[in-house]
C-alpha positions as CSV (number, residue, x, y, z in Angstrom):
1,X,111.7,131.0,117.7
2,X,108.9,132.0,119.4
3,X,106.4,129.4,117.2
4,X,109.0,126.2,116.9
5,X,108.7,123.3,119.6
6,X,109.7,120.7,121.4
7,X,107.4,117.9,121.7
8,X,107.5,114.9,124.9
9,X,105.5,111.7,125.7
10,X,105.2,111.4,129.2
11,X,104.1,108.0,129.8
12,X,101.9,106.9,133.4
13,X,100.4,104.0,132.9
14,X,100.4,100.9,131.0
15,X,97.8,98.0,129.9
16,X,99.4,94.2,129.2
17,X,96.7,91.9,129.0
18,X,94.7,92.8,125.8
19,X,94.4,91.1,123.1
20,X,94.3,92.6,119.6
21,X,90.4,92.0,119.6
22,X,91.0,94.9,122.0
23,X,92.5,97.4,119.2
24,X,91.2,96.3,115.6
25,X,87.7,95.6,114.4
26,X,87.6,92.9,111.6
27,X,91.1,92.1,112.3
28,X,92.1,88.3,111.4
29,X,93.9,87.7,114.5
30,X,91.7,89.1,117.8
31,X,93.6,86.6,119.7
32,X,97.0,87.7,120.3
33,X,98.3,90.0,123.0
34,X,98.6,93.7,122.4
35,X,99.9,96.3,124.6
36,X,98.2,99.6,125.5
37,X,100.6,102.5,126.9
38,X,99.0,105.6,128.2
39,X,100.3,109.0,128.1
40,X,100.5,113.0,128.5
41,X,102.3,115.0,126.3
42,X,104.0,118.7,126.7
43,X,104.9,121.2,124.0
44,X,107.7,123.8,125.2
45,X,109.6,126.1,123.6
46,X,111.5,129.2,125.6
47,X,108.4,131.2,126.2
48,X,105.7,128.4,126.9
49,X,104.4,125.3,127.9
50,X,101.6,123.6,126.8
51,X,100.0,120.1,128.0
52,X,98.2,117.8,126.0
53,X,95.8,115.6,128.4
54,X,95.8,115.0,131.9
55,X,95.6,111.3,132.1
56,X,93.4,109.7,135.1
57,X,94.2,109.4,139.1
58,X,94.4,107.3,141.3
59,X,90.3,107.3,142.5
60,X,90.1,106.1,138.8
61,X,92.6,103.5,138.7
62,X,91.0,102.2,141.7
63,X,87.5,102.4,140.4
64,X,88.3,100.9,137.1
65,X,91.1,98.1,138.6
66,X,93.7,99.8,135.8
67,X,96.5,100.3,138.1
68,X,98.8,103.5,137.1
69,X,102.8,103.7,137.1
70,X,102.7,107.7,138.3
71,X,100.6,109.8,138.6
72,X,100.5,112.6,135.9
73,X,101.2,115.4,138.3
74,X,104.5,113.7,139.3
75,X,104.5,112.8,136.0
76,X,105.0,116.2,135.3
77,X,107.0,117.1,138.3
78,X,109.9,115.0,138.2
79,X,110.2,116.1,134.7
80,X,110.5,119.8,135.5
81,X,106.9,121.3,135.3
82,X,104.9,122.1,138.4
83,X,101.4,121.7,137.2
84,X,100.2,124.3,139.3
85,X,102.1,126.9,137.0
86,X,101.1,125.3,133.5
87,X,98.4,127.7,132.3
88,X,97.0,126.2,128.8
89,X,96.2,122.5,129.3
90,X,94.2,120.6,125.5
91,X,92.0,118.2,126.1
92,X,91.8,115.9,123.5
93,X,88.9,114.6,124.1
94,X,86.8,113.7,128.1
95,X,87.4,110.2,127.9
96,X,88.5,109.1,131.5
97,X,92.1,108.6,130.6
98,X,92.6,111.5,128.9
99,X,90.6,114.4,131.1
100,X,91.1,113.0,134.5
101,X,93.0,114.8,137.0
102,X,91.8,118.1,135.7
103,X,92.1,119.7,139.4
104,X,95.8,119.6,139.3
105,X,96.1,122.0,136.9
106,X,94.4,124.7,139.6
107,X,95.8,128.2,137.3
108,X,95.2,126.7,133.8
109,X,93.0,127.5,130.7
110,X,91.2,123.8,129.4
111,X,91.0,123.9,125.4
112,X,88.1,122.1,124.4
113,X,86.4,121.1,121.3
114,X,82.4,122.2,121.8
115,X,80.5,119.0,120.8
116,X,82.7,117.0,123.0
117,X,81.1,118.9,126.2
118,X,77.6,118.9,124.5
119,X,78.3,114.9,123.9
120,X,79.7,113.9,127.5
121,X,76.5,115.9,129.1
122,X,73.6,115.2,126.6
123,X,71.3,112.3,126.0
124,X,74.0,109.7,124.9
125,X,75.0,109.3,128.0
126,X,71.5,107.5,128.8
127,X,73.3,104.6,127.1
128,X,76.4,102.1,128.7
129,X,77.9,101.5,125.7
130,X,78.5,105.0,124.7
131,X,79.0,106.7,128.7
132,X,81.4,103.3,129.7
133,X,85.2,105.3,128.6
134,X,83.5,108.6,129.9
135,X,83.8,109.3,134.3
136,X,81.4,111.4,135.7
137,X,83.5,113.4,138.0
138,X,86.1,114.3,135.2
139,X,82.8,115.3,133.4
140,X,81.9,117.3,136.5
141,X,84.8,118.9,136.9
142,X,84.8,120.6,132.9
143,X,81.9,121.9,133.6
144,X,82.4,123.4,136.9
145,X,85.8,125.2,135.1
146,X,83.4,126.6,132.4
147,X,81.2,128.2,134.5
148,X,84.5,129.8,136.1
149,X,85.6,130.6,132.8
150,X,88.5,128.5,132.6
151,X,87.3,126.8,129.5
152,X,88.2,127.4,126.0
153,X,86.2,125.9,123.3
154,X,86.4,125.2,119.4
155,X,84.4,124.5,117.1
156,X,86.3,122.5,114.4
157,X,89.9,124.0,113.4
158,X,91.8,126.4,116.5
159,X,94.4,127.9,117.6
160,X,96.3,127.0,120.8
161,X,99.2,129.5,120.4
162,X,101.8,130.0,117.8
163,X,102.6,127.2,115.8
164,X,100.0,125.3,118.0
165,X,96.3,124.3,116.5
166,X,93.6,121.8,117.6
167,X,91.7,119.9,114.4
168,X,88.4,118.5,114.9
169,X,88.4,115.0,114.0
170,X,85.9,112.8,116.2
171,X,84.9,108.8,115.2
172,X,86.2,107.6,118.4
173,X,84.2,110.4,120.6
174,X,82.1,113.4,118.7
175,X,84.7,116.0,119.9
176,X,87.6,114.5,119.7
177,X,90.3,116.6,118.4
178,X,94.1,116.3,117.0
179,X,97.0,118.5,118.2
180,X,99.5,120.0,115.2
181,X,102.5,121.4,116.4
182,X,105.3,123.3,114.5
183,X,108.7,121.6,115.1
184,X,112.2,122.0,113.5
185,X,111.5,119.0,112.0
186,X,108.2,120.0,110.2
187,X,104.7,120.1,111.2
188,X,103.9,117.0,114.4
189,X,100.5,115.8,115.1
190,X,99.5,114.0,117.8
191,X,96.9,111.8,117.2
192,X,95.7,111.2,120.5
193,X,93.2,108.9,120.0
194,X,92.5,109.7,116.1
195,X,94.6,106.7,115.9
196,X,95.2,104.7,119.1
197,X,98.4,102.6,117.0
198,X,99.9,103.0,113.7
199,X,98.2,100.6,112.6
200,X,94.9,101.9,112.9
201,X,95.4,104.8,110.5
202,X,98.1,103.0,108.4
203,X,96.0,100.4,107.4
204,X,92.8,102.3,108.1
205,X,91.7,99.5,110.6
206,X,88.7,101.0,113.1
207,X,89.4,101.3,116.9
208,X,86.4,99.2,118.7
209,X,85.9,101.8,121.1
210,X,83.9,104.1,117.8
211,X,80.8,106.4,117.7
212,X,81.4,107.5,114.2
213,X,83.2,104.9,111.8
214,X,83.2,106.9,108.5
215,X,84.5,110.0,111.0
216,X,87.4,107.5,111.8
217,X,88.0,106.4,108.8
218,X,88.5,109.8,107.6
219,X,90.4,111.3,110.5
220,X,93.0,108.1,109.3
221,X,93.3,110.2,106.0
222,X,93.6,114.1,107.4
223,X,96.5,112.8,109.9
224,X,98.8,112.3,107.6
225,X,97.4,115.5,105.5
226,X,98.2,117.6,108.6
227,X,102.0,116.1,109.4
228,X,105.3,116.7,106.9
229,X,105.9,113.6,107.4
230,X,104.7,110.1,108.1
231,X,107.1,109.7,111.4
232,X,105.6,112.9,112.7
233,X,102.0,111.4,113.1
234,X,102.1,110.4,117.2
235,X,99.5,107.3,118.2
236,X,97.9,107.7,121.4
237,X,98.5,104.6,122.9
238,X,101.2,102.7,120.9
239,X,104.4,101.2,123.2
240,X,106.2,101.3,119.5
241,X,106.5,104.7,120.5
242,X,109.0,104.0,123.0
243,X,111.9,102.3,120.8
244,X,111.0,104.7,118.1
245,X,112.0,107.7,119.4
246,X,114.7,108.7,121.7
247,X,114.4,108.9,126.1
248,X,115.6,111.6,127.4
249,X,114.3,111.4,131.2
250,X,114.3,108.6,133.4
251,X,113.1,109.2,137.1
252,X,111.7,106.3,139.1
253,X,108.9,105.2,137.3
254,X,108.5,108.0,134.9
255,X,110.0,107.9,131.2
256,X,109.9,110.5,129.0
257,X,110.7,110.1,125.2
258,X,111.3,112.8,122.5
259,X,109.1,112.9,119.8
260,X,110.4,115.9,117.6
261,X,113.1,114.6,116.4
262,X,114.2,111.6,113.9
263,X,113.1,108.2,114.6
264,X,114.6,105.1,114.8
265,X,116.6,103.7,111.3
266,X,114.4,101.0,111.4
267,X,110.5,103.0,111.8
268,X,109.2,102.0,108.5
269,X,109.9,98.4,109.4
270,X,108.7,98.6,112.8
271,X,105.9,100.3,111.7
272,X,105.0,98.0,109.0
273,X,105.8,100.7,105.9
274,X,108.7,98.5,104.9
């Protein structure tokens, strides 16, 4: 059907040494190490494919000394999908590791919550705190594809496609946004950054990187209001993702898991719902 999809995490890069002080805010143990995975994501069906994120390059794993496994463009290309032909591209939200890379997708159409473009360009980012997970150039380059007209924005709730919509959520940036997707399964959402881990919206424990907490805090509730079920709310950045759900692509450094389909016996355990 012309509205049901198929939904992948592509993963490119990886972060070992944090520490949980890293991922939760008032957390009793900030100590203990906690693994960051980062990833882009593709929606396909017969008639279309749609990414979710670009991820960041090589100039910015340099510049920031956060080395990257492979690069989302090959990412994408030993995975089937030359990036030159994808044509709707959602950015979550312009934080570097999530809007980088933006001038590989040459023939696509950016979706783009509004206030996240009026955030990344306007006075906040006078401040270090608040401009640190943001990159100029990425910034740069959004605005250089709105003046061609390459830019699609929202203003809260959207529609990507069929069976596709965007949901405004911010907290962690002022225009982040969600991604619900119809599956055969039900209704998927990926969080993106809504909720970096399952643990951040399961036991509604604030990311530190936060410019509104009560936004947050309620983005933890619409996840699950948006998804059919629990398993088909996708963190951002959580490796649990990876024994969860099922690889179906291995190519050098590139592994691709399936995120459509039934979990692991054991997810409410893993994920701490036991």
């Amino acid at each position: 059907m012309d509205d049901i999809y198929e939904v992948f995490a592509l993963k490119y890069a990886e972060r070992n040494g944090r520490t949980r002080g890293d991922s939760f805010l008032f957390d009793d143990d900030h100590a203990s190490q906690h693994d960051m995975d980062y990833s882009i994501w593709v929606i396909r069906n017969e008639s279309r494919v749609i990414v979710v994120d670009t991820g960041y390059d090589e100039e910015e794993a340099k510049r920031r000394g956060r080395p990257i496994l492979e690069t989302p463009a090959r990412c994408l290309a030993d995975f089937g999908i030359d990036p030159a032909k994808v044509d709707t591209v959602v950015i979550t939200h312009l934080h570097y590791d999530h809007a980088g890379s933006l001038r590989d997708f040459p023939n696509a159409r950016f979706h783009l919550q509004a206030a996240e473009l009026g955030f990344a360009t306007g006075p906040c980012m006078c401040h270090d705190v608040l401009k640190a997970p943001f990159s100029v150039e990425h910034v740069v380059d959004m605005v250089r594809h709105v003046y061609s007209g390459r830019v699609v924005f929202h203003d809260g709730d959207g529609e990507v496609a069929p069976g596709v919509q965007v949901h405004a959520v911010g907290g962690h940036s002022r225009g982040l946004q969600c991604v619900r997707v119809k599956t055969a399964r039900g209704y998927l959402v990926l969080a993106s950054d809504a909720s970096h881990y399952y643990e951040n919206f399961l036991r509604k424990k604030l990311f530190p990187i936060v410019e509104n907490p009560q936004a947050m805090l309620e983005g933890f509730d619409l996840l699950p209001r948006l998804a059919s079920v629990p398993s088909l709310i996708i963190p951002g950045h959580d490796p649990l993702v990876r024994t969860l759900f099922p690889v179906v692509a291995v190519s050098g450094k590139l592994t691709v898991n399936r995120l459509d389909v039934e979990p692991a016996a054991d997810f409410l355990q893993k994920t701490g719902q036991a």
